[in-house]
C-alpha positions in Angstrom: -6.9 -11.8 2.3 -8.8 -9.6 -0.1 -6.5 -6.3 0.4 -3.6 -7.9 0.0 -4.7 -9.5 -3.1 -5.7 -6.2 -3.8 -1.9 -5.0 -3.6 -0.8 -7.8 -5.3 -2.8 -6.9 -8.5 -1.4 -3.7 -8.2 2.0 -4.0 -8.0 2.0 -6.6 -10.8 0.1 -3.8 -12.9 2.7 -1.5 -11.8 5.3 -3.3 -13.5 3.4 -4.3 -16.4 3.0 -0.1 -16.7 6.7 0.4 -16.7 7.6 -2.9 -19.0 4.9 -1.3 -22.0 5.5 1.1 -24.2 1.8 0.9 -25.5 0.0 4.2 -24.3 -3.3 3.3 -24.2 -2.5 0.1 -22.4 -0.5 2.3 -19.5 -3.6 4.2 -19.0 -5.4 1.8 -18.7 -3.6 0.1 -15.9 -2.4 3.1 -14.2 -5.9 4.3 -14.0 -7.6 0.7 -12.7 -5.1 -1.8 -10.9 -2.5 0.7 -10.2 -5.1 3.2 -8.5 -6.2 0.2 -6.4 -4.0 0.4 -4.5 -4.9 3.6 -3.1 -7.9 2.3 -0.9 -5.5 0.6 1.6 -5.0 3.7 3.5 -8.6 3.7 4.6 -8.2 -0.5 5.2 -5.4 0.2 7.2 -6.7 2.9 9.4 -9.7 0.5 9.5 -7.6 -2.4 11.0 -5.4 -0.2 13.6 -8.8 1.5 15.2 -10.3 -2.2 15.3 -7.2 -3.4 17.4 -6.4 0.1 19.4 -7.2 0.4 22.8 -9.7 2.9 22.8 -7.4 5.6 24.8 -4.9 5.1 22.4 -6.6 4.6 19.2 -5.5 8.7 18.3 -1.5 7.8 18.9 -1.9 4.8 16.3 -3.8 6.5 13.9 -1.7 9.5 13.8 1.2 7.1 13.9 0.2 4.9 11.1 -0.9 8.6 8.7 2.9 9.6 9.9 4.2 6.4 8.1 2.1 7.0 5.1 3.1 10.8 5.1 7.0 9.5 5.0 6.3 8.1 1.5 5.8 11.7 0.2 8.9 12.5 1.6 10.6 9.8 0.8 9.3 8.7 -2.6 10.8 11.7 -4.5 14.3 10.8 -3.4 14.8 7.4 -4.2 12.8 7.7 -7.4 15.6 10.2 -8.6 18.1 7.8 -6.9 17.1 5.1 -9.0 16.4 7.2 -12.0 20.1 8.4 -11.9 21.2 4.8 -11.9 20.3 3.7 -14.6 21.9 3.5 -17.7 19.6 5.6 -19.5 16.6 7.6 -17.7 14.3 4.8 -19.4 16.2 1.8 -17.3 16.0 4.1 -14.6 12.5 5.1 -14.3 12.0 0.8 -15.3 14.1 0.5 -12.2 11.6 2.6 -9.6 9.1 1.3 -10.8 9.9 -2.2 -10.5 11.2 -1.7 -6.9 8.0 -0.1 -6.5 5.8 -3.0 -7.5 7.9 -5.2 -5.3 7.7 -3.0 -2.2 3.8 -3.5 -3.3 4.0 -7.1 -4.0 6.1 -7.6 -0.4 2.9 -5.5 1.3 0.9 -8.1 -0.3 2.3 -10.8 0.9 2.6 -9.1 4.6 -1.0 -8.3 4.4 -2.1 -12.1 3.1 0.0 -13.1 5.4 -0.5 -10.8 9.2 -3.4 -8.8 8.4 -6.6 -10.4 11.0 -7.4 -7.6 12.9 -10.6 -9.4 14.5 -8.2 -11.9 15.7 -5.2 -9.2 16.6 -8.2 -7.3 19.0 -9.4 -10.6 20.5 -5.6 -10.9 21.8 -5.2 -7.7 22.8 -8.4 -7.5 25.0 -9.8 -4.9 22.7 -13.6 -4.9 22.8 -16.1 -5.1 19.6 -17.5 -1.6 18.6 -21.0 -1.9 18.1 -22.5 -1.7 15.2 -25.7 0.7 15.1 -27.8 -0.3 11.8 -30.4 2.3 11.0 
């Protein structure tokens, strides 16, 4: 519930960062709730190894870091896409940026909504890992 609260903050800051002209106030967002946003990569991988079988649990993480690569790829493209499309580059960078606090704001909602990997591994048979506290 937390993370995707977490992406929900930061795609609302996201488009708060393209709606502002006010420097200081992009700054601030695009160095604190837009950043946020970052730390779901290591939630993710988090969540897949706590539901992977253990003889698979390579495949899904190297699957899951091959969808996260594919915005690198991908991201460039659609940006200048969506950049060309607008009416002026201003409306067009608006335009990325508000389908990329969407796409955010969806993952939020997906997240809120799907993300229980305690209850995904109980269903898929996938045992506890034990915690060793020093």
């Amino acid at each position: 519930m937390k993370n995707g609260l977490v992406l929900l903050l930061s795609g609302a800051a996201t488009l708060a960062f393209a709606a502002t002209d006010v420097l200081w106030l992009k700054a601030v967002l695009l160095l604190g709730p837009m950043a946020v946003s970052d730390i779901i990569m290591t939630v993710a991988q988090t969540s897949v190894s706590r539901i992977s079988p253990a003889n698979r649990r390579g495949v899904t993480l190297g699957s899951l870091t091959c969808v996260f690569a594919l915005a690198g790829v991908l991201a460039p493209a659609v940006t200048g896409r969506l950049v060309d499309a607008g009416e002026t580059v201003a409306d067009g960078y608006l335009g990325a940026y508000g389908t990329m606090a969407g796409l955010t704001v969806l993952a939020g909602v997906a997240v809120m909504l799907f993300l229980r990997p305690e209850r995904d591994a109980r269903r898929l048979g996938v045992a506890e890992a034990r915690v060793v506290r020093g």
